[in-house]
The first five atom37 places (N, CA, C, CB, O) and aatype in JSON, in Angstrom:
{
  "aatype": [20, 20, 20, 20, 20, 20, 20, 20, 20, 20, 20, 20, 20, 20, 20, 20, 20, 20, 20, 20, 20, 20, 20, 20, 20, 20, 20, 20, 20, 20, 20, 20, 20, 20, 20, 20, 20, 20, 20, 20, 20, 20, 20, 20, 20, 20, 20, 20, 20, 20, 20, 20, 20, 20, 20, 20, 20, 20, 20, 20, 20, 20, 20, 20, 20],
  "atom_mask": [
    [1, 1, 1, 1, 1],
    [1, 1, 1, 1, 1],
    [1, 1, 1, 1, 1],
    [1, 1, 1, 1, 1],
    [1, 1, 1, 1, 1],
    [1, 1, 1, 1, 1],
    [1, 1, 1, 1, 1],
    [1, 1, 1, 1, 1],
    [1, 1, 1, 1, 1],
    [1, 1, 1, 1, 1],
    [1, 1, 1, 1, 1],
    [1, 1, 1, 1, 1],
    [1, 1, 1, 1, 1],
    [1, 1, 1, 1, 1],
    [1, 1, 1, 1, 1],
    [1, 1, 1, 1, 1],
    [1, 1, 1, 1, 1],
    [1, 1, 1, 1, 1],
    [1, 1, 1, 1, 1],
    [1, 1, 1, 1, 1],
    [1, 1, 1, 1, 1],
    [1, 1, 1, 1, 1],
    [1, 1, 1, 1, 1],
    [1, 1, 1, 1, 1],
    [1, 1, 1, 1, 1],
    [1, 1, 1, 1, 1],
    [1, 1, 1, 1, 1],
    [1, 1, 1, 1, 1],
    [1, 1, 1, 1, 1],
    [1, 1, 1, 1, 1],
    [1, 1, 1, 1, 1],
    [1, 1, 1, 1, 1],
    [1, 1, 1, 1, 1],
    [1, 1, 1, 1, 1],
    [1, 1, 1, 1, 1],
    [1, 1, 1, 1, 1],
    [1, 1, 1, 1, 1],
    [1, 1, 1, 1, 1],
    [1, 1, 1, 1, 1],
    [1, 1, 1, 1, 1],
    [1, 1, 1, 1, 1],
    [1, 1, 1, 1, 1],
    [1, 1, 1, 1, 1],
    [1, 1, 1, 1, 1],
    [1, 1, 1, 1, 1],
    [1, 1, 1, 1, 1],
    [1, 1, 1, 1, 1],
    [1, 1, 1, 1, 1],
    [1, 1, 1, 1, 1],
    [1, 1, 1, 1, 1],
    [1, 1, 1, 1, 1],
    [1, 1, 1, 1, 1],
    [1, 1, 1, 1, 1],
    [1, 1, 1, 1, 1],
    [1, 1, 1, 1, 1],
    [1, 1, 1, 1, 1],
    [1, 1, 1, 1, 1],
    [1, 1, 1, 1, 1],
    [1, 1, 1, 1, 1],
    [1, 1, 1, 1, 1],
    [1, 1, 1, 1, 1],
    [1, 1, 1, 1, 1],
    [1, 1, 1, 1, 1],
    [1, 1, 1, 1, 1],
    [1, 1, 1, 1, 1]
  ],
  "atom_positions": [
    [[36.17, -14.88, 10.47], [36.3, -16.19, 9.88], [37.34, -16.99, 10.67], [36.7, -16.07, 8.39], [38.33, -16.49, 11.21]],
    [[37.01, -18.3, 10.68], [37.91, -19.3, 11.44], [38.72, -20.36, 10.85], [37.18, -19.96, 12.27], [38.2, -21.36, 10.36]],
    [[40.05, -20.15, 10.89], [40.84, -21.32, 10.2], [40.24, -22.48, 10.82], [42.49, -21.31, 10.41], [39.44, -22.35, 11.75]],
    [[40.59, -23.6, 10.36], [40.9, -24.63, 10.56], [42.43, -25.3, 10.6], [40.19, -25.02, 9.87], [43.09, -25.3, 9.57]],
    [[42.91, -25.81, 11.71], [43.94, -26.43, 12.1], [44.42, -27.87, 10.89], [43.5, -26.84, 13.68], [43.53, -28.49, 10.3]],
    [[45.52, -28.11, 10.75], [45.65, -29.7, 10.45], [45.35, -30.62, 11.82], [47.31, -30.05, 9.89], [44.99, -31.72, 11.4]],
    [[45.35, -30.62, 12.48], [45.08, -30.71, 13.85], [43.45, -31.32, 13.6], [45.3, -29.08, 14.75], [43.04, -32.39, 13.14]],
    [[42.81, -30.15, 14.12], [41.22, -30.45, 13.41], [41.17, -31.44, 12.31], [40.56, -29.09, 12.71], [40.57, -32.51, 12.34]],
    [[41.95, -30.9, 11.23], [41.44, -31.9, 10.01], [41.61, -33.21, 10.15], [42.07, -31.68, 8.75], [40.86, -33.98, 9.56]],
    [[42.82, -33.74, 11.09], [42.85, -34.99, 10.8], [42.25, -35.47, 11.93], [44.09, -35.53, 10.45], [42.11, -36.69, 12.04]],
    [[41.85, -34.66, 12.89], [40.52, -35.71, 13.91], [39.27, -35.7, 13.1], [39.94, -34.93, 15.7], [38.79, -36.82, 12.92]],
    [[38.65, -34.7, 12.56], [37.71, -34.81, 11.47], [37.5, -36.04, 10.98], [38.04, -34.08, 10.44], [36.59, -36.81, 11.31]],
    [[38.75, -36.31, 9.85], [38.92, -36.68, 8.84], [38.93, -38.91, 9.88], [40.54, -35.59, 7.91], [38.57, -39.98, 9.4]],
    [[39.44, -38.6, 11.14], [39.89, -39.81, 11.75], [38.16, -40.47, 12.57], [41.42, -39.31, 13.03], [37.65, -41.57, 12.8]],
    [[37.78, -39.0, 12.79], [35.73, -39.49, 13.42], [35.21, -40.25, 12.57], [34.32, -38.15, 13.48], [34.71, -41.36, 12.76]],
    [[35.43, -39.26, 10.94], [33.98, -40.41, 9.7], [35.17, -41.81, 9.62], [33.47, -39.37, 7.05], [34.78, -42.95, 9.39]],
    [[36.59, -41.48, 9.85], [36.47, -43.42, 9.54], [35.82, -44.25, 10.92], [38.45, -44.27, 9.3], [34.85, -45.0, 10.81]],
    [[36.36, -44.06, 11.89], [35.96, -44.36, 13.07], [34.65, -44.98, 12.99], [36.0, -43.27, 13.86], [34.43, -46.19, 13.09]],
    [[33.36, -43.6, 12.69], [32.45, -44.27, 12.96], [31.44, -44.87, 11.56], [31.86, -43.44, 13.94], [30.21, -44.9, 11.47]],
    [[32.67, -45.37, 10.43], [32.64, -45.82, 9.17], [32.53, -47.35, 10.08], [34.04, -45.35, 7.97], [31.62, -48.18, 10.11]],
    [[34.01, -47.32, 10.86], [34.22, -48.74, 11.04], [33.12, -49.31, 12.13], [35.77, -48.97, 11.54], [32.81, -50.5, 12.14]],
    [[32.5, -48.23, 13.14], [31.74, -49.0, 13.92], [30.12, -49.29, 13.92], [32.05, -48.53, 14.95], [29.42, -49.69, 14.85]],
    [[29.61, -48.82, 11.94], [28.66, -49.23, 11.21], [28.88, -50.23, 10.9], [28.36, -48.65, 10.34], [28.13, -51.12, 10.49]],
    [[29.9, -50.2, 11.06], [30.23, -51.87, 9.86], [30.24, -53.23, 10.43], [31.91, -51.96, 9.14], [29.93, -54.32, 9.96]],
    [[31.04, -52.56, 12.43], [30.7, -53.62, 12.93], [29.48, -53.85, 13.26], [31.29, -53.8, 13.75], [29.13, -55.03, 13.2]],
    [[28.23, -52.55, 13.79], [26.91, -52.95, 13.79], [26.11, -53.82, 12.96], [26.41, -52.06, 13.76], [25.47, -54.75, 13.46]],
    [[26.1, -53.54, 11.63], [25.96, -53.9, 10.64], [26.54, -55.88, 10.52], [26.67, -52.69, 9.85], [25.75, -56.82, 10.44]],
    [[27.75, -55.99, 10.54], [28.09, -57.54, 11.08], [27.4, -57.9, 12.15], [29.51, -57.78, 11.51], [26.83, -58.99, 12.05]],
    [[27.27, -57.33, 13.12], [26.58, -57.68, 14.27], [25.14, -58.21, 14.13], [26.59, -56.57, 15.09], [24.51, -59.19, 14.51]],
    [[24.88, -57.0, 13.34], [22.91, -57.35, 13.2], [22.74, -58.54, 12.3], [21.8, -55.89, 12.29], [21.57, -58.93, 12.24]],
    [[23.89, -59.44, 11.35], [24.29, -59.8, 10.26], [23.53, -59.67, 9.37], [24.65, -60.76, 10.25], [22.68, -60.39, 8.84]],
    [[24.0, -58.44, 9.21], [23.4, -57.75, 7.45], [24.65, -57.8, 6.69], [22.74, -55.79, 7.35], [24.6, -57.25, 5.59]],
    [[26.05, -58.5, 7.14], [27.29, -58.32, 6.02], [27.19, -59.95, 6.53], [29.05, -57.04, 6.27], [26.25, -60.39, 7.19]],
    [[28.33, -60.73, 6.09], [28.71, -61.45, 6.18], [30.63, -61.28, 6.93], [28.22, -61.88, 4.98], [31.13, -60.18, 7.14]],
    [[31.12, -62.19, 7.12], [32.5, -61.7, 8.02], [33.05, -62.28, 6.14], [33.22, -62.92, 10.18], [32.06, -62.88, 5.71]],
    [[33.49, -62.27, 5.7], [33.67, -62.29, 4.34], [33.89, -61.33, 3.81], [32.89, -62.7, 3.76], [35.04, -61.26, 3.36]],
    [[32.84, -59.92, 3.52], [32.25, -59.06, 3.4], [32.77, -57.91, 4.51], [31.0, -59.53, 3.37], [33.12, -56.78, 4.18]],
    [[32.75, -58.19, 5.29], [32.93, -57.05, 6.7], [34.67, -57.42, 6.38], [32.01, -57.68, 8.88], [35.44, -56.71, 5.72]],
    [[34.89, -58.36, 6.87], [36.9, -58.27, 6.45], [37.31, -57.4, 5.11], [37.68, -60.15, 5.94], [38.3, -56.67, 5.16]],
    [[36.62, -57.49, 4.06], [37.08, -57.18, 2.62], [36.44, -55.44, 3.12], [36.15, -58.35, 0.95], [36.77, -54.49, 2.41]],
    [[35.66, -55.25, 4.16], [35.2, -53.67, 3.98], [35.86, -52.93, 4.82], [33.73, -53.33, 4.24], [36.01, -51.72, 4.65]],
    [[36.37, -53.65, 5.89], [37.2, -52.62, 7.17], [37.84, -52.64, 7.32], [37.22, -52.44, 8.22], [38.12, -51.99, 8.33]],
    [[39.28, -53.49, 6.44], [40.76, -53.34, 6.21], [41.09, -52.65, 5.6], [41.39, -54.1, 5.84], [42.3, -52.62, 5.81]],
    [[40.71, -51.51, 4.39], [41.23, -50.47, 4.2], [40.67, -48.96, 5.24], [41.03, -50.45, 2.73], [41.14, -47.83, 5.33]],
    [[39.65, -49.54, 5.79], [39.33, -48.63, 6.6], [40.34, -48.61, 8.01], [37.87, -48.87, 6.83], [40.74, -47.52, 8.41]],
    [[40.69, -49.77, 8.68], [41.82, -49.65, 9.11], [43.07, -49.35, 9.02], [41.86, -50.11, 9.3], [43.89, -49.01, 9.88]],
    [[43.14, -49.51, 7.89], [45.08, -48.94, 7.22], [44.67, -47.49, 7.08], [45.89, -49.73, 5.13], [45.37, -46.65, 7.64]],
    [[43.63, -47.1, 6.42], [43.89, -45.4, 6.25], [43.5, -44.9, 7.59], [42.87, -44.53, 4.95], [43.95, -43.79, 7.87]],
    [[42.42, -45.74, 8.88], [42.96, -44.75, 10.74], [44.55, -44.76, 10.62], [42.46, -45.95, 12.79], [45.18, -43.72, 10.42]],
    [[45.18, -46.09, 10.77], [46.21, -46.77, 11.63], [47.59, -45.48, 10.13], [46.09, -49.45, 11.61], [48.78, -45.34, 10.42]],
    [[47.22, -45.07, 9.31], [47.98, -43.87, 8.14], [47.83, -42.6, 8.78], [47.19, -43.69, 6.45], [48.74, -41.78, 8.93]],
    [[46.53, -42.46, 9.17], [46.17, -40.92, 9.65], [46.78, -40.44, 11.14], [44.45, -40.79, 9.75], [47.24, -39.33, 11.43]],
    [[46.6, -41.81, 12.12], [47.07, -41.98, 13.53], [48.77, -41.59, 13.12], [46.7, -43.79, 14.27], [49.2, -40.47, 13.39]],
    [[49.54, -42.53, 12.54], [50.99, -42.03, 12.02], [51.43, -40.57, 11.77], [51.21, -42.61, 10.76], [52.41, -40.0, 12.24]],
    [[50.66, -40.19, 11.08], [50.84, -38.98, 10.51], [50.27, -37.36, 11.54], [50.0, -39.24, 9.04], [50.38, -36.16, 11.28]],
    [[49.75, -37.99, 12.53], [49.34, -37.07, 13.29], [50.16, -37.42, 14.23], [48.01, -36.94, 13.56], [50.45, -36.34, 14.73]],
    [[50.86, -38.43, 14.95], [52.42, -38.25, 15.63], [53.44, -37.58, 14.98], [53.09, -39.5, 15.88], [54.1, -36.71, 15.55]],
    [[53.65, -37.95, 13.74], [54.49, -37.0, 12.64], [54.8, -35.57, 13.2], [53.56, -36.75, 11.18], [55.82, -35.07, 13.69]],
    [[53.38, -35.05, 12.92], [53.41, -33.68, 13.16], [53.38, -33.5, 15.06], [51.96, -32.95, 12.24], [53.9, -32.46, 15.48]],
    [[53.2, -33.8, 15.38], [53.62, -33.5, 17.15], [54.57, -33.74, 17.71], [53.0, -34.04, 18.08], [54.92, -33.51, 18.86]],
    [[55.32, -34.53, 16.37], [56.94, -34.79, 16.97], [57.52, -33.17, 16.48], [58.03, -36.47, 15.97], [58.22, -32.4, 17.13]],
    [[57.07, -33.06, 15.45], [57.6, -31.78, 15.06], [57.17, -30.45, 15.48], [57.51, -31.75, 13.88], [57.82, -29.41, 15.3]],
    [[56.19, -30.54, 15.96], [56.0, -29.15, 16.65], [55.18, -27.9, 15.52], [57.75, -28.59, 17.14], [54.88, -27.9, 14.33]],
    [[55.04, -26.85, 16.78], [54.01, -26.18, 15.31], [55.52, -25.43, 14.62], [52.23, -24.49, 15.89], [55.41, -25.41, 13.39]],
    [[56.5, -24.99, 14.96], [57.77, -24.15, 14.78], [58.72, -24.93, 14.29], [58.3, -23.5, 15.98], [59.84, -24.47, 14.06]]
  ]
}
């Protein structure tokens, strides 16, 4: 059996927003949202990358020890 790292988890966890946010711009693009709509949908999707990005310097400042 194979652990999983925090490491792993938070690139995991950092891919589905990622490619949350670059449906969303497709999606604006094709304009199936409105920029109204697309602003009100990918600003919390940006604060919780730009939370997860933080928190994964966190831990590399600190080391695994």
């Amino acid at each position: 059996m194979r652990f999983i790292t925090s490491f792993e988890l938070l690139g995991m966890e950092k891919g589905k927003i990622i490619g949350q946010i670059e449906a969303l711009k497709q999606m604006f693009k094709m304009k199936y949202l409105q920029k109204k709509q697309f602003d009100k949908l990918i600003q919390p999707l940006q604060l919780k990358l730009a939370q997860l990005t933080e928190s994964n310097q966190k831990i590399n400042r600190s080391g695994p020890y």
